[in-house]
C-alpha positions in Angstrom: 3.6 -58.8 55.1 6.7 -58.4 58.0 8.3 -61.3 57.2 8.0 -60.0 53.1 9.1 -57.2 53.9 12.6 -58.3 55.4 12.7 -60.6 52.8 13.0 -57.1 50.8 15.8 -55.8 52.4 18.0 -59.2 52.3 17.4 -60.2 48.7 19.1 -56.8 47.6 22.8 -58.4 46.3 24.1 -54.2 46.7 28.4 -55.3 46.8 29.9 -51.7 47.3 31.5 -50.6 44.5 33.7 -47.0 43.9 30.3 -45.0 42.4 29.4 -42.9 45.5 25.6 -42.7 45.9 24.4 -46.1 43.9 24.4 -48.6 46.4 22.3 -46.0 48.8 20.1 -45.0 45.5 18.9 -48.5 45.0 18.4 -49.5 48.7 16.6 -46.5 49.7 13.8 -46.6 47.1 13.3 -50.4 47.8 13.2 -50.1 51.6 10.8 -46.5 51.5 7.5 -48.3 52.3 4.9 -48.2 50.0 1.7 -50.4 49.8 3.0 -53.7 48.4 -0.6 -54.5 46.6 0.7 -55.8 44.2 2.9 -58.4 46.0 0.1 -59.0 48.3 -2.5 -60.2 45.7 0.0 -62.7 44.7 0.6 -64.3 48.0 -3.0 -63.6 49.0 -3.8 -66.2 45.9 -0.9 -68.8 47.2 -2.0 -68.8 50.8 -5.7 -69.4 49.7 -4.8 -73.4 47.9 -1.0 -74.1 49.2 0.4 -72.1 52.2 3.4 -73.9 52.4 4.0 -72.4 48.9 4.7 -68.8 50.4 8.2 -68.2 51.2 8.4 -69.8 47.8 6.1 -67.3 46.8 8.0 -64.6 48.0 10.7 -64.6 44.8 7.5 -63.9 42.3 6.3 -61.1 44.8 9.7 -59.8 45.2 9.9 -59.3 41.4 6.5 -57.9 40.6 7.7 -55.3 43.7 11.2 -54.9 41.7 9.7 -53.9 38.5 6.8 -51.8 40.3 9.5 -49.9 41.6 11.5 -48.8 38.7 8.8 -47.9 37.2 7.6 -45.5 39.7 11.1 -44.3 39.8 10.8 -43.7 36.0 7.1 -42.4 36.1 8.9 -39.5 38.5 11.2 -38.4 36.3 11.7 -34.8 35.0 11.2 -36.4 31.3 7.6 -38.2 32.6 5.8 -37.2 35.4 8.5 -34.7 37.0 7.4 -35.3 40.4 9.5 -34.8 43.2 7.9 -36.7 45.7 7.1 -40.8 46.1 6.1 -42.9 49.2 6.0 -39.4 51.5 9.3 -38.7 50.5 11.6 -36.7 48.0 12.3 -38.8 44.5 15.6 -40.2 43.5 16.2 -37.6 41.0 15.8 -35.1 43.6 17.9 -36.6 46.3 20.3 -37.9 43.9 20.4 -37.1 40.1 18.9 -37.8 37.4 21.1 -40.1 35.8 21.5 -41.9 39.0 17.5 -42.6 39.3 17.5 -43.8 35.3 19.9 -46.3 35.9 18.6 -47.4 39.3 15.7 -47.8 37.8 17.1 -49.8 35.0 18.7 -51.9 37.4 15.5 -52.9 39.5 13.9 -54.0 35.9 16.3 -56.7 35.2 16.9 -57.5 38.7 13.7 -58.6 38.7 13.9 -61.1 36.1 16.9 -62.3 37.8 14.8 -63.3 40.5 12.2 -64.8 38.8 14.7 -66.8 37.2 16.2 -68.6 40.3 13.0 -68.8 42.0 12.4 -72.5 43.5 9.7 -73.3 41.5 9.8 -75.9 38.4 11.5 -74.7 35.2 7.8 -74.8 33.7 6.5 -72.7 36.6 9.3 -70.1 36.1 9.0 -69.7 32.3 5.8 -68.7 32.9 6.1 -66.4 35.3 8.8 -64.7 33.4 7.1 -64.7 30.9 3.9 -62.8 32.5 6.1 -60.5 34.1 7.1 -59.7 31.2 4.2 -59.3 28.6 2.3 -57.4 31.2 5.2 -54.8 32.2 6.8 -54.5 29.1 6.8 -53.4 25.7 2.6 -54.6 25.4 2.2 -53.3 28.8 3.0 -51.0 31.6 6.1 -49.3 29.2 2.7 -49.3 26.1 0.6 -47.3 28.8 3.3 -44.5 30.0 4.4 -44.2 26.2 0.4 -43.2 25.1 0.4 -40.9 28.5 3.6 -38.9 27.4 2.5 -38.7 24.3 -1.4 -37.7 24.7 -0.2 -34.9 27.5 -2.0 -31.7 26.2 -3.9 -34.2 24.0 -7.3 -34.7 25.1 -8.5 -38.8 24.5 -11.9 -40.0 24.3 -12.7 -42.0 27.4 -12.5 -45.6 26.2 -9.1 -44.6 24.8 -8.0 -43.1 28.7 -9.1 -46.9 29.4 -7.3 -48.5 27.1 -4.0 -45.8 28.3 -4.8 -47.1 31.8 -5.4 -51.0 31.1 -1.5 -50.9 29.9 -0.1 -48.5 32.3 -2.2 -49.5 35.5 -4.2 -52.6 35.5 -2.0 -55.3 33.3 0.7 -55.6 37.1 -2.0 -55.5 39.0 -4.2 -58.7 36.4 -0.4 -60.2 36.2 0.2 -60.4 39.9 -3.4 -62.3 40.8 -2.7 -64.5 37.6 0.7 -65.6 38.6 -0.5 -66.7 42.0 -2.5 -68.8 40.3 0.1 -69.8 38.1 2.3 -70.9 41.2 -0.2 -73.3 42.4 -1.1 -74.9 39.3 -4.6 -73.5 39.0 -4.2 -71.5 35.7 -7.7 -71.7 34.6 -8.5 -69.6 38.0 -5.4 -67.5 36.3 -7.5 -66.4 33.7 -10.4 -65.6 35.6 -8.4 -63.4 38.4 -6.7 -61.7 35.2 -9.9 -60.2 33.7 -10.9 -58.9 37.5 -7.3 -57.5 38.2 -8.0 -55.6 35.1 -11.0 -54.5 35.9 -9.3 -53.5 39.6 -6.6 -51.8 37.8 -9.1 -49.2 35.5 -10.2 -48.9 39.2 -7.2 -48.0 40.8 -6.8 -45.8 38.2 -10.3 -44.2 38.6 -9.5 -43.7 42.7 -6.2 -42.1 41.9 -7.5 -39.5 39.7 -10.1 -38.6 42.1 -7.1 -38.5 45.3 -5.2 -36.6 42.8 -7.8 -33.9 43.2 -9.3 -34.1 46.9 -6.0 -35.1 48.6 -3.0 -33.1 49.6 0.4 -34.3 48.6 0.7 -35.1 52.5 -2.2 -37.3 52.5 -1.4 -39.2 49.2 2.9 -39.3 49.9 3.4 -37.8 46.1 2.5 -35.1 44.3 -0.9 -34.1 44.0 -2.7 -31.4 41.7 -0.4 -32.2 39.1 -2.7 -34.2 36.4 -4.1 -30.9 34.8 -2.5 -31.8 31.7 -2.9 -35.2 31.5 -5.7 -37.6 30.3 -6.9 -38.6 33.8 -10.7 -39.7 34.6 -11.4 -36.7 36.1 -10.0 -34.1 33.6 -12.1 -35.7 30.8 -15.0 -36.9 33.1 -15.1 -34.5 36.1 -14.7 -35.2 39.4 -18.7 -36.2 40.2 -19.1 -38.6 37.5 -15.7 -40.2 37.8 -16.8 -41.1 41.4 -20.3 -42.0 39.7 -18.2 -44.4 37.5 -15.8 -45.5 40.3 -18.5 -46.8 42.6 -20.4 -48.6 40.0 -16.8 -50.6 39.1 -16.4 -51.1 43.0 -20.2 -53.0 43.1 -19.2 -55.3 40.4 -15.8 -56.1 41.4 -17.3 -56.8 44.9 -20.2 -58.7 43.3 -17.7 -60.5 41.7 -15.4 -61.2 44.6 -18.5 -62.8 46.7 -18.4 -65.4 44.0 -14.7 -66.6 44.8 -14.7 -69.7 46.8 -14.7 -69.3 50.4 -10.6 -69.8 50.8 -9.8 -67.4 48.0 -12.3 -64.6 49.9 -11.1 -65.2 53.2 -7.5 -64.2 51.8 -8.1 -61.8 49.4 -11.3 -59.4 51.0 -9.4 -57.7 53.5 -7.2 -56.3 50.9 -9.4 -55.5 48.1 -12.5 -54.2 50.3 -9.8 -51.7 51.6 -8.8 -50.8 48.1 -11.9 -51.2 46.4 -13.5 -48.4 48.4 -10.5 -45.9 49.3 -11.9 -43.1 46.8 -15.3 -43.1 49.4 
């Protein structure tokens, strides 16, 4: 991911203008680390049937990476989550101001449909990516998922309705990002497919948060941990033992699942996903 992750810090069009902390803002949240799953599932799908596709590649990863971002930068805010740290380090509210991290987040969002949009791909290939960026982070989506989280705080759900909360919130980037892959080199009935495990991944992903949230520091995770008392997590509803009951049973069918990809598609993606698939063991 080296060469992805200069790629990163060059595709950031920042021109200085006279505001005093925005150019800074928006460059230091891009550029603080993170995992980059979601970008890597996408180009782990394009090296497995076109390699030559991958710089090319880059521009879808770089968006799903742009629109990741602001919403982890909106998830932090004093309004949502009120966390003050992200990635091992202080949020941009904190650093900066509130304002300042609404708008920077506002900014990544449609940045990242600018760079979808002049990705060197067909005109066909692009509308479609745009257009599953969009459905899956937007208002059917990732913004659908935070919206029933805010609201539900104090509000104990029934767990299928947690999963439905998380399948918005969560797993829709994570199904989007193995289905446009897919959608890059013309294999979109494979799309489908890697859609309905990335959602499954995502409730996952989920699951393994909840359970760090409660047997990590806020050192080990690099945010704040401890702080889902109030919220409809896995764990709060569930408890910690069968949430890791349910957790492990999700990760043998998803690995069950992933022995069935063909033998390019494993060698690409199983690295990644055995690491993720376990991290709450």
């Amino acid at each position: 991911m080296q060469n992805f992750e200069q790629f990163l810090v060059d595709n950031l069009p920042i021109s200085k203008s006279i505001h005093p902390t925005y150019e800074d803002a928006l460059h230091d949240m891009l550029v603080a680390g993170g995992k980059r799953f979601r970008p890597a599932l996408l180009l782990g799908v394009v090296s497995s049937y076109n390699p030559l596709m991958i710089e090319g590649a880059w521009h879808a990863a770089y968006a799903i990476e742009l629109l990741h971002t602001y919403s982890l930068i909106h998830d932090d805010l004093p309004a949502m989550d009120d966390s003050p740290l992200r990635r091992g380090k202080p949020t941009l509210h904190v650093v900066y101001d509130e304002t300042t991290a609404i708008l920077v987040g506002d900014a990544l969002n449609t940045y990242s449909f600018e760079v979808l949009s002049s990705a060197p791909f067909s005109d066909y290939i692009r509308v479609k990516l745009i257009r599953e960026l969009a459905q899956n982070g937007g208002l059917n989506g990732m913004v659908l998922g935070q919206a029933i989280d805010c609201y539900f705080e104090n509000k104990p759900l029934k767990v299928e309705d947690i999963k439905t909360l998380h399948t918005n919130k969560t797993a829709k980037l994570i199904a989007a990002s193995l289905k446009m892959g897919a959608i890059i080199v013309g294999k979109e009935e494979l799309g489908e497919k890697l859609y309905d495990f990335g959602i499954k991944l995502g409730v996952l992903f989920q699951i393994q948060d909840d359970i760090l949230d409660v047997t990590q520091s806020s050192e080990e995770a690099g945010k704040l941990t401890g702080n889902d008392e109030d919220k409809n997590s896995f764990v709060t509803i569930l408890g910690l033992e069968e949430s890791i009951i349910q957790a492990n049973d999700l990760a043998d069918e998803l690995t069950q699942e992933m022995d069935s990809f063909d033998e390019s598609l494993q060698s690409n993606l199983s690295p990644l996903l055995t690491k993720y698939i376990n991290r709450h063991k």
